[in-house]
ZASEDREN-774559 format. One record per atom (N, C-alpha, C): residue number from 1; residue in one letter; chain; atom name; x, y, z. Coordinates in Angstrom, 3 decimals. Example, Ala and Ser with C-alpha at 12.3 -4.5 7.8 and 13.67 -1.06 7.14 Angstrom:
# ZASEDREN-774559
+------+------+-------+------+----------+----------+----------+
! resi ! resn ! chain ! name !       c1 !       c2 !       c3 !
+------+------+-------+------+----------+----------+----------+
!    1 !    A !     A !    N !   13.190 !   -5.690 !    7.800 !
!    1 !    A !     A !   CA !   12.300 !   -4.500 !    7.800 !
!    1 !    A !     A !    C !   13.200 !   -3.300 !    7.800 !
!    2 !    S !     A !    N !   12.850 !   -2.250 !    7.080 !
!    2 !    S !     A !   CA !   13.670 !   -1.060 !    7.140 !
!    2 !    S !     A !    C !   12.900 !    0.030 !    7.870 !
+------+------+-------+------+----------+----------+----------+
//
This chain:
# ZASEDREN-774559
+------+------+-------+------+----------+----------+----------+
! resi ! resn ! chain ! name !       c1 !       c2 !       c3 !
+------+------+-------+------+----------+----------+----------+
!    1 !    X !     A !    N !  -38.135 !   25.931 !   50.209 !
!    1 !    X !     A !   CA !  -37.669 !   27.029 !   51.036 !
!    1 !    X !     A !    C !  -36.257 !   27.398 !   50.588 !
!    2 !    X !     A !    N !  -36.062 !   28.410 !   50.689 !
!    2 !    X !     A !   CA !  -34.705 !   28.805 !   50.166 !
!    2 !    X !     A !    C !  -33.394 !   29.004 !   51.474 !
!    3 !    X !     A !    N !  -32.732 !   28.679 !   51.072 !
!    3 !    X !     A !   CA !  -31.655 !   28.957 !   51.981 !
!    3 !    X !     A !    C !  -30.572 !   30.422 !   51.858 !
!    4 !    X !     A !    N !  -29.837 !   30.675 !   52.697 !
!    4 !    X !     A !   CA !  -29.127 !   31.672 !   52.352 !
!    4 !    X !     A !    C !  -27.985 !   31.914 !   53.369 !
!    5 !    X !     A !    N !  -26.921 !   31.506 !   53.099 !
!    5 !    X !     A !   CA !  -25.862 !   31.908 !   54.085 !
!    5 !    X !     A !    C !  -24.993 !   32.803 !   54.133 !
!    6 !    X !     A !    N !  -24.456 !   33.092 !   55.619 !
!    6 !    X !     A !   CA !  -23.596 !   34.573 !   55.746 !
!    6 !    X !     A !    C !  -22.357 !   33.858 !   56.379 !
!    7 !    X !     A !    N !  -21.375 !   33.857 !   55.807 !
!    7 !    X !     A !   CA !  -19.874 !   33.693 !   55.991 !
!    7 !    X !     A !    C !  -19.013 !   34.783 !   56.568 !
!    8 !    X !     A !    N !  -19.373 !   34.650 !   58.028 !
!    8 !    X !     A !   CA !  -18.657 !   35.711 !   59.045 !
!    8 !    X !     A !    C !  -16.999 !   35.263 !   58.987 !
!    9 !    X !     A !    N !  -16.262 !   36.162 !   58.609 !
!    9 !    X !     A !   CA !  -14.569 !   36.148 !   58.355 !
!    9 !    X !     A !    C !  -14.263 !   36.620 !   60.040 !
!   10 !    X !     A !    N !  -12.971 !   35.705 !   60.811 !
!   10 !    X !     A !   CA !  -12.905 !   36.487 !   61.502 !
!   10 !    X !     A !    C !  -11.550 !   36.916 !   61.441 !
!   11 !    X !     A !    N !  -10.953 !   37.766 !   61.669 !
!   11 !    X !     A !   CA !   -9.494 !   37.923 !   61.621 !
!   11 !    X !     A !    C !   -8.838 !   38.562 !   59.529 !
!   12 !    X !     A !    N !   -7.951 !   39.372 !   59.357 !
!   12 !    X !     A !   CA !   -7.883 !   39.403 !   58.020 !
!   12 !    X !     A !    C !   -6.205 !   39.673 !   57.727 !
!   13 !    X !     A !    N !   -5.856 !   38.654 !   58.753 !
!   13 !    X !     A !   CA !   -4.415 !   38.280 !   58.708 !
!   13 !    X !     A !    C !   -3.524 !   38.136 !   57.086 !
!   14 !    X !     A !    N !   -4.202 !   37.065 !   56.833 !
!   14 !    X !     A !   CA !   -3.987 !   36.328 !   55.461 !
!   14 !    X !     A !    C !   -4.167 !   37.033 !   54.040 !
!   15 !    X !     A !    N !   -5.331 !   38.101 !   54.502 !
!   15 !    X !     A !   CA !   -5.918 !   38.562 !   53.376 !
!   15 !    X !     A !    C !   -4.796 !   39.397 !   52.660 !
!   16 !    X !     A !    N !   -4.896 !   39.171 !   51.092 !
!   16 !    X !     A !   CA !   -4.083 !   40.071 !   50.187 !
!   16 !    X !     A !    C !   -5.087 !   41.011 !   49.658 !
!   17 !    X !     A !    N !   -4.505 !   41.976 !   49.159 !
!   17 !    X !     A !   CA !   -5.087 !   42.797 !   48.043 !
!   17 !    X !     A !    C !   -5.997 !   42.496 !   46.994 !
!   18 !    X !     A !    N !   -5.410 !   40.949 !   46.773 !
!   18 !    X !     A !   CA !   -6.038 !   40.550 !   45.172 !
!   18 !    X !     A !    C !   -6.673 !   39.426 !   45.730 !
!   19 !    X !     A !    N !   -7.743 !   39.523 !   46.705 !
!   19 !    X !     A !   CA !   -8.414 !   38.455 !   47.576 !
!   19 !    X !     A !    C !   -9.257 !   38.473 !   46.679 !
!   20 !    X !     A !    N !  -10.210 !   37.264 !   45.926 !
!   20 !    X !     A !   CA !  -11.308 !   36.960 !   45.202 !
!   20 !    X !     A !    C !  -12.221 !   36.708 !   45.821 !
!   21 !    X !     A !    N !  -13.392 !   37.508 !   46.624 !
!   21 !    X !     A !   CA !  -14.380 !   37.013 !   47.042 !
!   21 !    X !     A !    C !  -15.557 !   35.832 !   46.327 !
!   22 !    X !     A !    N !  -15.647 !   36.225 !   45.590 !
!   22 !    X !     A !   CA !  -16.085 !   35.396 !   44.535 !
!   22 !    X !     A !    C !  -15.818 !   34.011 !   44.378 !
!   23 !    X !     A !    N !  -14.457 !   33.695 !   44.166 !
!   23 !    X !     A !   CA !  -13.895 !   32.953 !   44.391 !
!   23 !    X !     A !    C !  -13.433 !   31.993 !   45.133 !
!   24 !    X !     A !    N !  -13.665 !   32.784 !   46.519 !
!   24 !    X !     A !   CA !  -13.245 !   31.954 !   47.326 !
!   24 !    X !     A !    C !  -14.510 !   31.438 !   48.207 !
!   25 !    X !     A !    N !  -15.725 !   31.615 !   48.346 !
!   25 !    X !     A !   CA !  -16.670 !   31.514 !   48.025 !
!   25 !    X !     A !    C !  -17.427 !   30.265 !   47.099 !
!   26 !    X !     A !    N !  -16.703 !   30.211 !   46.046 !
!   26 !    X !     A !   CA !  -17.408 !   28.809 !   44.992 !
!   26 !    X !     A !    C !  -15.957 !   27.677 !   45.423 !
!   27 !    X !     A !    N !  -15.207 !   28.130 !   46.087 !
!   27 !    X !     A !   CA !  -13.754 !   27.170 !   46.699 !
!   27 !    X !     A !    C !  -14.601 !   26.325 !   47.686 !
!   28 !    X !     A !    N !  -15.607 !   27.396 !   48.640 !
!   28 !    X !     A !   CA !  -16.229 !   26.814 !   50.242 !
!   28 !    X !     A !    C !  -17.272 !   25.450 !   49.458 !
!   29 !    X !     A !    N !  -17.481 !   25.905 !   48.581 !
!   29 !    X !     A !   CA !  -18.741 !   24.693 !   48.046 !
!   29 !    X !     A !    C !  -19.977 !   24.589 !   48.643 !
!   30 !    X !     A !    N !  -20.482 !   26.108 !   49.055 !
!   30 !    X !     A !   CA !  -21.252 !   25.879 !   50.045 !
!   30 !    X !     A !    C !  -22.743 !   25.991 !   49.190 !
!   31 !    X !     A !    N !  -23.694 !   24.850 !   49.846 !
!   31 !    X !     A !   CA !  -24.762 !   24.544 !   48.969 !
!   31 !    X !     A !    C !  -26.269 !   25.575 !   49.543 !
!   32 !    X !     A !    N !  -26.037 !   26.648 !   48.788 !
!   32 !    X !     A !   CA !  -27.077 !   27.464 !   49.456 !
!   32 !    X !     A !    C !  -27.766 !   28.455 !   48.016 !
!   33 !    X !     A !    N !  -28.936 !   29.130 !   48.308 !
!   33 !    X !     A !   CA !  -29.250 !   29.985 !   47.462 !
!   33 !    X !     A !    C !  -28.792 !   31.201 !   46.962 !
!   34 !    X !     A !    N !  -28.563 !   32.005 !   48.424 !
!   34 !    X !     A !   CA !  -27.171 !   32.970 !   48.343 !
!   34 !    X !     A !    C !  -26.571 !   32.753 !   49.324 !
!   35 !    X !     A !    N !  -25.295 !   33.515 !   48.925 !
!   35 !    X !     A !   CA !  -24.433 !   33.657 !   49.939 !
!   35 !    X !     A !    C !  -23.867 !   34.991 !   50.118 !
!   36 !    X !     A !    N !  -23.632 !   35.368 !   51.340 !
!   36 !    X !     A !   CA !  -23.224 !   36.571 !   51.688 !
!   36 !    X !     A !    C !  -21.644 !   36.686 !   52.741 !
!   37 !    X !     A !    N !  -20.659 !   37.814 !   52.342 !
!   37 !    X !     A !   CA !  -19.528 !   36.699 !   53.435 !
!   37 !    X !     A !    C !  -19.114 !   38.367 !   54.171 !
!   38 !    X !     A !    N !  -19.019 !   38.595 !   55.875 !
!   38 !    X !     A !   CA !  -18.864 !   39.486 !   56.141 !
!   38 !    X !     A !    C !  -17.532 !   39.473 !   57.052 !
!   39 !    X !     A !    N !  -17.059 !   40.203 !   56.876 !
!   39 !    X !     A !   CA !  -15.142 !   40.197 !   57.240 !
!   39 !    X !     A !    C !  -15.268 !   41.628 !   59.191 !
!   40 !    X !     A !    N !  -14.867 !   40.473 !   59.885 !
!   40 !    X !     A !   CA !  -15.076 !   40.914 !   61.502 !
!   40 !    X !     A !    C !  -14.535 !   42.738 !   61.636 !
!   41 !    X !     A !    N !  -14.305 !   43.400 !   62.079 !
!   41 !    X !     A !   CA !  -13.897 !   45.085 !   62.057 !
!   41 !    X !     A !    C !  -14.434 !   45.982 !   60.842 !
!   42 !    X !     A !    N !  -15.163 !   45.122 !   60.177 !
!   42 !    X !     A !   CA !  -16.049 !   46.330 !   59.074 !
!   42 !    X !     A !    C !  -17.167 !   46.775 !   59.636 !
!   43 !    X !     A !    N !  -16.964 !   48.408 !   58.767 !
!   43 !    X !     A !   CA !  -18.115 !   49.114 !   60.016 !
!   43 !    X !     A !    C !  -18.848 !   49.425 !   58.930 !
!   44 !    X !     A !    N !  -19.439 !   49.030 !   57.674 !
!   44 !    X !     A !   CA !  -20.229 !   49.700 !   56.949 !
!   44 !    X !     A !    C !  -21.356 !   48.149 !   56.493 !
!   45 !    X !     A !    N !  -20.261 !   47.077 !   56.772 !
!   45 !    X !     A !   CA !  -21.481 !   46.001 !   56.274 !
!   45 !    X !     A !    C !  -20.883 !   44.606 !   57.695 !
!   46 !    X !     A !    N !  -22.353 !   44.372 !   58.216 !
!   46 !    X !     A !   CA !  -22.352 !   43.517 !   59.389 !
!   46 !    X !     A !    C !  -23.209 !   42.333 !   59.088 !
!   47 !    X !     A !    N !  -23.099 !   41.595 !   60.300 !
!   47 !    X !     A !   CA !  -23.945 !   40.419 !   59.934 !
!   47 !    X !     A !    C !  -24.938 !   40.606 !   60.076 !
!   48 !    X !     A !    N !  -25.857 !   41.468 !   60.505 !
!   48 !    X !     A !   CA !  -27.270 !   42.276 !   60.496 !
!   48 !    X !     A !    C !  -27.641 !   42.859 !   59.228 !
!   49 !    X !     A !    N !  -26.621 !   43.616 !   58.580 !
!   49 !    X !     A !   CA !  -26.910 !   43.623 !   57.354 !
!   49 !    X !     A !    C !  -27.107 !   42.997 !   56.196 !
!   50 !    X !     A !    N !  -26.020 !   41.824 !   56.613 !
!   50 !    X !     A !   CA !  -25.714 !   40.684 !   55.283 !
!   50 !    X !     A !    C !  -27.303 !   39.602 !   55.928 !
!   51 !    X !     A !    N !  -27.882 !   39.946 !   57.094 !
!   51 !    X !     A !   CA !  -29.174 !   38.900 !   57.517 !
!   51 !    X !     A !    C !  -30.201 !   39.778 !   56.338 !
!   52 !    X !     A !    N !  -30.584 !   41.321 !   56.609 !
!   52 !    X !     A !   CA !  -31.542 !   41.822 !   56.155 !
!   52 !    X !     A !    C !  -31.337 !   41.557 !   54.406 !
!   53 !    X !     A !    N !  -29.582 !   41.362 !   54.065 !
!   53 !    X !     A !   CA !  -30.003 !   41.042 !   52.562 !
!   53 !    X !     A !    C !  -30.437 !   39.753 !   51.924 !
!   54 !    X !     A !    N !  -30.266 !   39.188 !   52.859 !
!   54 !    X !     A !   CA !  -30.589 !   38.074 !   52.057 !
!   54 !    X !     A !    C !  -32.398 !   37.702 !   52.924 !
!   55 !    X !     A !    N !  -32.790 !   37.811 !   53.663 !
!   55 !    X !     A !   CA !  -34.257 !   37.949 !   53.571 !
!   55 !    X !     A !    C !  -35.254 !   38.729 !   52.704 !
!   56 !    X !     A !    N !  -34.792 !   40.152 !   52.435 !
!   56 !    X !     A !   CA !  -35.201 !   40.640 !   51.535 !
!   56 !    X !     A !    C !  -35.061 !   40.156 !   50.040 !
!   57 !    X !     A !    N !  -34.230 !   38.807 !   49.566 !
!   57 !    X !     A !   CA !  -33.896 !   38.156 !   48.585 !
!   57 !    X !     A !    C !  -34.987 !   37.246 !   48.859 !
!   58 !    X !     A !    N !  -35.512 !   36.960 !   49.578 !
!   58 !    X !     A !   CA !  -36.616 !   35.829 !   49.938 !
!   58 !    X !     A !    C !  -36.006 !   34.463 !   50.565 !
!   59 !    X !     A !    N !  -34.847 !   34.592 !   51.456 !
!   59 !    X !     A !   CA !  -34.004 !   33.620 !   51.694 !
!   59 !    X !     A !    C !  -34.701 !   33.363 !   53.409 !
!   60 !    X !     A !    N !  -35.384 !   32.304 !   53.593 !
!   60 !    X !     A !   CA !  -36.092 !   31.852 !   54.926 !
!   60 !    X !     A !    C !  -35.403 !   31.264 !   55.660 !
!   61 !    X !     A !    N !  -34.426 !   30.721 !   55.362 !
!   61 !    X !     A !   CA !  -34.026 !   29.961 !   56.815 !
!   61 !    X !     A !    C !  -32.244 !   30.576 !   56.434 !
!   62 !    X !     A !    N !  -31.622 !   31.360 !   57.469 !
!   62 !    X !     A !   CA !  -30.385 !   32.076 !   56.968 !
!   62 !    X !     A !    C !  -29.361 !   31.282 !   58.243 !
!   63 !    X !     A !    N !  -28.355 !   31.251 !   57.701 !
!   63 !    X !     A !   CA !  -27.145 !   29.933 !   58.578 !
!   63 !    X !     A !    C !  -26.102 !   31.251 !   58.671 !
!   64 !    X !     A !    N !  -25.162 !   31.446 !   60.083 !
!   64 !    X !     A !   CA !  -23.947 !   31.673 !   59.902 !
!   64 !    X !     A !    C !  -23.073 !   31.197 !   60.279 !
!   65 !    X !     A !    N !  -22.459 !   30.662 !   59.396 !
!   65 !    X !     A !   CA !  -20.703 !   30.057 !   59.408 !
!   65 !    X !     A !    C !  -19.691 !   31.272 !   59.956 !
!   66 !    X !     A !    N !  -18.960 !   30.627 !   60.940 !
!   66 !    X !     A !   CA !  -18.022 !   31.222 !   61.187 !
!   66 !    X !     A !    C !  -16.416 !   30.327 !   60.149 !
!   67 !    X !     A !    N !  -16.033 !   31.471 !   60.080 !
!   67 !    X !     A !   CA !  -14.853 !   31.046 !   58.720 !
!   67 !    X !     A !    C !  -13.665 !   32.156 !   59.097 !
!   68 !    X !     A !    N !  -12.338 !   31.682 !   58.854 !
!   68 !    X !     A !   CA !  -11.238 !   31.905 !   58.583 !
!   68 !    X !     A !    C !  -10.121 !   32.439 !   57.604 !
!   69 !    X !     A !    N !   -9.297 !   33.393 !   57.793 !
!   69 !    X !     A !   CA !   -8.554 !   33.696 !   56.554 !
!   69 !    X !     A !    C !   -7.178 !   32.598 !   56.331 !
!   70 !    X !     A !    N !   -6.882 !   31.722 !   55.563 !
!   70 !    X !     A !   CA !   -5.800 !   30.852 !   55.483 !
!   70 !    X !     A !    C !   -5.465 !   30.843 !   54.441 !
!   71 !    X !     A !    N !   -4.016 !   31.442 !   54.127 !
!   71 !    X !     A !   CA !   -3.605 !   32.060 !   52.916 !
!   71 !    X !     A !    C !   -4.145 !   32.102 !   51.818 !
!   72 !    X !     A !    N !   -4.986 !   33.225 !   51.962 !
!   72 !    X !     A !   CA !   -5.771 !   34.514 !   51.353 !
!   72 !    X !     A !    C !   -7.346 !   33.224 !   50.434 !
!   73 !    X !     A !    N !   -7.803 !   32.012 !   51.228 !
!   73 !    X !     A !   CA !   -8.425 !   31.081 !   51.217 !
!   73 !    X !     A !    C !   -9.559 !   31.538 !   52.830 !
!   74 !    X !     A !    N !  -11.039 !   31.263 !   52.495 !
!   74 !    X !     A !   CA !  -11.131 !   31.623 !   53.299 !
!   74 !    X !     A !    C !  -11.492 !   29.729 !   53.839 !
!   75 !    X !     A !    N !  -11.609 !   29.502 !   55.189 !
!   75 !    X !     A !   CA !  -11.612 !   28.175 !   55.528 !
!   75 !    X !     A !    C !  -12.420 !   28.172 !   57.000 !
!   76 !    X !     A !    N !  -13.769 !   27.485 !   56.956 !
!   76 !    X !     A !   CA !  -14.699 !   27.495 !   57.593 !
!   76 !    X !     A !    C !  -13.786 !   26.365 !   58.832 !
!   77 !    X !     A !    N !  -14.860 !   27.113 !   60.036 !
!   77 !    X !     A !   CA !  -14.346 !   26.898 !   61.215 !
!   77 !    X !     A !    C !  -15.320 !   25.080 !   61.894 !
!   78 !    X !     A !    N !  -16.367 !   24.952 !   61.519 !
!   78 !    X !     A !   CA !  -17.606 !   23.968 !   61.561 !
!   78 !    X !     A !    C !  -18.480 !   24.986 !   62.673 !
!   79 !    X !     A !    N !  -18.261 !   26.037 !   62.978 !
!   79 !    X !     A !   CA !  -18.825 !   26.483 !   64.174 !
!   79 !    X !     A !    C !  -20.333 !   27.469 !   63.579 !
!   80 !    X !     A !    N !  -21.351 !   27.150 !   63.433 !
!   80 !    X !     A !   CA !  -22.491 !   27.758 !   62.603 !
!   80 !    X !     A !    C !  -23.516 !   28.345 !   63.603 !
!   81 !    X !     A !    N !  -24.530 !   29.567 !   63.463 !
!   81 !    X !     A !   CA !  -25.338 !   29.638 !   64.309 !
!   81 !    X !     A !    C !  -26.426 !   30.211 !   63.321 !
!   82 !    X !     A !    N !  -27.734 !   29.547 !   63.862 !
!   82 !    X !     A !   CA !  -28.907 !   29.406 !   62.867 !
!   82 !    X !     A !    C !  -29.664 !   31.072 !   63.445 !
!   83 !    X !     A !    N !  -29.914 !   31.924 !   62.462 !
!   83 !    X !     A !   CA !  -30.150 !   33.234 !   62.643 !
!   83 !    X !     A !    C !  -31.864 !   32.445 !   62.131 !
!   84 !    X !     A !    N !  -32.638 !   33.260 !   63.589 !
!   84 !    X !     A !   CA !  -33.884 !   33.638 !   63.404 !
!   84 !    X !     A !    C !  -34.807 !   35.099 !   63.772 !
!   85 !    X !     A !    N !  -35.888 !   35.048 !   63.457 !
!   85 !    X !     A !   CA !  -36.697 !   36.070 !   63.650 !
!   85 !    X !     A !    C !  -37.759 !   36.512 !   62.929 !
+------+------+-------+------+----------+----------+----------+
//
């Protein structure tokens, strides 16, 4: 079964300009198939959206981490909620 997680940002205090999503991302070490990371006051991509992409990737069981901006690092909170449907 594949996994697939969505890394809800909340707050974008910390965040710089030259923020590496990418990057900060393979920093979390997070052991999944994909990953998707959605930053709280964006109105064009949500955690509904970042759910439908990664099911449509074939990703069955989808996790969201709630995570943090800590200088321009993003840093998971342990607080997760298992998205079904």
């Amino acid at each position: 079964m594949k996994n697939g997680v969505i890394v809800y940002v909340v707050g974008k205090e910390g965040l710089d300009k030259n923020f590496d999503e990418a990057l900060a991302v393979e920093v979390l070490g997070i052991g999944a198939d994909r990953v998707e990371v959605v930053f709280s006051g964006e109105d064009c991509f949500d955690v509904m959206d970042a759910w439908w992409a990664l099911t449509a990737k074939g990703m069955k069981n989808v996790v969201c981490m709630i995570g943090e901006v800590n200088h321009s690092r993003i840093r998971l909170t342990g607080r997760e909620l298992r998205l079904c449907g």
